[in-house]
C-alpha angles and dihedrals in degrees: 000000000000084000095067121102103224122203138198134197117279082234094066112092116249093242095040114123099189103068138113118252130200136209143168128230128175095257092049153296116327123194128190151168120258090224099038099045096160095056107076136168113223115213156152135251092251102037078054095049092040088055096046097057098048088054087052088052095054097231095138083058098116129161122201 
């Protein structure tokens, strides 16, 4: 995986250590953590966009 170009958001600070970070394979969509780089998610464009809208819409906002 040392092939991918990985991305983070133009909001993350250049020096933060704690961001997500995006890249794109072949098979797929992978996401990790900057401080954690050998643990990655592996996923698809519309599982993505499927997540990201829900978290938009706020429907994971749950209080206790």
């Amino acid at each position: 995986m040392s092939d991918l170009t990985w991305q983070k958001s133009s909001f993350s600070e250049a020096a933060a250590a704690n961001c997500v970070e995006l890249a794109a394979a072949p098979s797929g969509i992978r996401i990790r953590e900057s401080d954690e780089p050998d643990a990655v998610l592996h996923t698809n464009p519309a599982a993505l966009r499927s997540f990201i809208r829900t978290v938009k819409a706020g429907r994971l906002d749950h209080t206790c």
